[in-house]
C-alpha positions in Angstrom: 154.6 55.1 44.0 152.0 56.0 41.7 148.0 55.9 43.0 147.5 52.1 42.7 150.2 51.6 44.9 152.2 49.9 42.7 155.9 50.4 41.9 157.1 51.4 38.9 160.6 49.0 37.8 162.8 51.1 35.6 163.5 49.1 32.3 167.1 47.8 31.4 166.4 49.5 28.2 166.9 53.2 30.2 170.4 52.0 31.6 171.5 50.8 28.3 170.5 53.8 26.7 171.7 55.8 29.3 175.8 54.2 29.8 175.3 54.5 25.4 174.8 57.9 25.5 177.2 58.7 28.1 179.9 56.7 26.2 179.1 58.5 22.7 179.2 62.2 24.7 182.7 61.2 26.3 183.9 60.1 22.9 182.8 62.9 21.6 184.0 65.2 24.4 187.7 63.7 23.5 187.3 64.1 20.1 186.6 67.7 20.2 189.6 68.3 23.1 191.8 66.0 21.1 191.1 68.8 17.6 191.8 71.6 19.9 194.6 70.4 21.1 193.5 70.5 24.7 193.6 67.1 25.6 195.1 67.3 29.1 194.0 64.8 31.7 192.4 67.4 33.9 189.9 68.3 30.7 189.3 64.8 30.2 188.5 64.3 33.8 185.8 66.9 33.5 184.6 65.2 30.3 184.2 62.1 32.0 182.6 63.8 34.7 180.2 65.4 32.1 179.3 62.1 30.3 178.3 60.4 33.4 176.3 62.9 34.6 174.4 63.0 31.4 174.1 59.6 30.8 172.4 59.3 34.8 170.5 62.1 33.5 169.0 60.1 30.6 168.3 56.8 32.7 166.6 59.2 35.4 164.7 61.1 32.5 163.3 57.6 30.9 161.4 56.3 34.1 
């Protein structure tokens, strides 16, 4: 709550932006494990674990 006592509402914009960006890092993520030949499940696990946490990160950053 800020000072007026008003609630600030998050925009959709910040959890479009934020499930984009975690899409393009997991995309990348397999890219870059597919070219190293290190595409196992377990690695893509952790990439997926990566993206999402990076794409809360950006909808948490944008409020």
């Amino acid at each position: 709550m800020n000072q007026s006592g008003t609630r600030i509402k998050p925009g959709r914009a910040s959890l479009i932006g934020g499930i984009a960006v975690a899409a393009a890092s997991f995309v990348l993520w397999a890219a870059v494990a597919h070219e190293l030949a290190a595409d196992t499940t377990g690695v893509l696990i952790v990439g997926l674990c990566v993206a999402a946490g990076i794409g809360i990160w950006i909808r948490v950053a944008d409020l």
